[in-house]
C-alpha positions in Angstrom: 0.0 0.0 0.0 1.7 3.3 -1.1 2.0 6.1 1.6 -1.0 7.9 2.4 -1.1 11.6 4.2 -4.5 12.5 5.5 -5.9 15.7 7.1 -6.7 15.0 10.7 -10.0 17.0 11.9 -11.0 15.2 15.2 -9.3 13.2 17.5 -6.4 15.5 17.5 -4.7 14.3 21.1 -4.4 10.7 20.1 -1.2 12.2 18.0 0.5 13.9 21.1 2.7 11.2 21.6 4.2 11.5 18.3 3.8 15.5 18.4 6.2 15.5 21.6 8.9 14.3 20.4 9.4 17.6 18.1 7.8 19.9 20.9 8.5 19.1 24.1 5.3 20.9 26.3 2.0 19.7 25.6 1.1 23.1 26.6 2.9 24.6 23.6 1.5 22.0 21.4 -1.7 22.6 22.6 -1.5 26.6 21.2 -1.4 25.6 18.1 -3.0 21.8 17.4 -6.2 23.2 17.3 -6.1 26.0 15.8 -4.2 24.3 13.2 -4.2 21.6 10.4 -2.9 18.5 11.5 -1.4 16.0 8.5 -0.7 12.0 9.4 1.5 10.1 7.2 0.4 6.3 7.2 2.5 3.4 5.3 1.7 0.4 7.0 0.7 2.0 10.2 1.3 5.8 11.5 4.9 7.3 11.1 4.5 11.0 11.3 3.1 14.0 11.6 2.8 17.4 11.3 0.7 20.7 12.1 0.3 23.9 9.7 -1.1 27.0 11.0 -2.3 30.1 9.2 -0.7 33.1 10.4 -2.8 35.5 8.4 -1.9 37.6 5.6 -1.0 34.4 3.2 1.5 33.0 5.7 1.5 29.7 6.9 3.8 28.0 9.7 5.1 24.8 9.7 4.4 24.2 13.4 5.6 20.7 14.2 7.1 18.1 12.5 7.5 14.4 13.9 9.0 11.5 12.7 8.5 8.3 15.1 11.8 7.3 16.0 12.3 3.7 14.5 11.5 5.4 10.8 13.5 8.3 10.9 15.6 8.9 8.1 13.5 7.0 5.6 12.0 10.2 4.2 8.8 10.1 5.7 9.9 14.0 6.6 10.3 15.2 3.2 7.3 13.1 1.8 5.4 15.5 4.7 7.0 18.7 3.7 5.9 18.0 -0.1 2.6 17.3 0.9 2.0 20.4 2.6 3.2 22.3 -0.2 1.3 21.2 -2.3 -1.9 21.9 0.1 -1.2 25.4 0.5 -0.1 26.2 -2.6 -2.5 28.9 -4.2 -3.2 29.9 -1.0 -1.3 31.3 0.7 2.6 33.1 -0.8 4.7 32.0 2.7 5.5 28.9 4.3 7.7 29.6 8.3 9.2 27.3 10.0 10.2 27.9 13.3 13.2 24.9 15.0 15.8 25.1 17.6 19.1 26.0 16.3 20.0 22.4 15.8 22.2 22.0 12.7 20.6 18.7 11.5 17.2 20.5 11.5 18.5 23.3 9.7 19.9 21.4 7.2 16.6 19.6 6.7 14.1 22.4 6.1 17.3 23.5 3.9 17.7 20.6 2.1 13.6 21.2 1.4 13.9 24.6 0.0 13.5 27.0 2.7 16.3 29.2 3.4 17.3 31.3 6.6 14.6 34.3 7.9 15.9 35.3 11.7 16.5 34.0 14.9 15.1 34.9 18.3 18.1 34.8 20.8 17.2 32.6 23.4 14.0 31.7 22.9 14.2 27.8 23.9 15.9 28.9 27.2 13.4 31.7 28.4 10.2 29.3 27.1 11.2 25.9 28.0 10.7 24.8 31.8 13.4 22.1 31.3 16.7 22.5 28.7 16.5 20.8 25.7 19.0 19.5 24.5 20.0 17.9 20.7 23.0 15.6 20.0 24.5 16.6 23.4 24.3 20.3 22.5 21.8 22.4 24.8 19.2 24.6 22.5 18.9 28.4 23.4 17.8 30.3 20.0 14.7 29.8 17.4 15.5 30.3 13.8 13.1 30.8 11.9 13.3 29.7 8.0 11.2 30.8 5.2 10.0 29.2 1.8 7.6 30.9 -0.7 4.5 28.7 -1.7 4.0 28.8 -5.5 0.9 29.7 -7.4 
């Protein structure tokens, strides 16, 4: 069965689990996953997900973006990341993304198209009860990258 990406429009906290390991606080998640659209990626079974919210004035934010661990790697990501492209395009000209300043993350959304907006200098460290920290490296700053959606 090929993979299959559906729009999620009830049931929307069954897919915290998966949601947390890219955002750490339910109670950040929580600002967003409902006011948001929330994609699943299936292929044999749920992989990952992600949540797109509009920010007004045609821009759109990439919000969250969650691989389950054991399938990480296998593209699943950047199957996502097409997906939603292709959703919003014609409706919207701007596609954020907001991630810790994580160098494998970066290079991701890079490696999909979006290049470097800003950063918000500590951002992780004054939000974030508890440090986060990726590849032994403790988070402080939020950049933001930008893509434009094509009509």
């Amino acid at each position: 069965m090929p993979i299959q990406i559906n729009l999620i429009t009830s049931g929307k906290p069954a897919f915290m689990p998966l949601l947390l390991l890219a955002d750490e606080e339910e109670k950040y998640i929580d600002e967003y996953l409902y006011r948001g659209d929330l994609f699943a990626l299936c292929d044999d079974g749920l992989k990952a997900v992600c949540v797109v919210t509009d920010e007004g004035n045609g821009v759109f934010e990439l919000q969250n973006i969650a691989v389950d661990v054991p399938y990480q790697q296998r593209g699943y990501g950047r199957a996502l990341v097409k997906h939603v492209f292709a959703h919003y395009t014609g409706r919207g000209r701007t596609m954020l993304v907001g991630t810790g300043d994580s160098p494998p993350h970066v290079a991701f959304y890079e490696s999909c198209g979006f290049v470097y907006s800003h950063r918000i200098k500590d951002y992780i460290l004054e939000r974030y009860e508890q440090p986060i920290y990726e590849n032994g490296v403790q988070l402080r700053d939020k950049i933001y990258l930008t893509k434009e959606l094509e009509y």
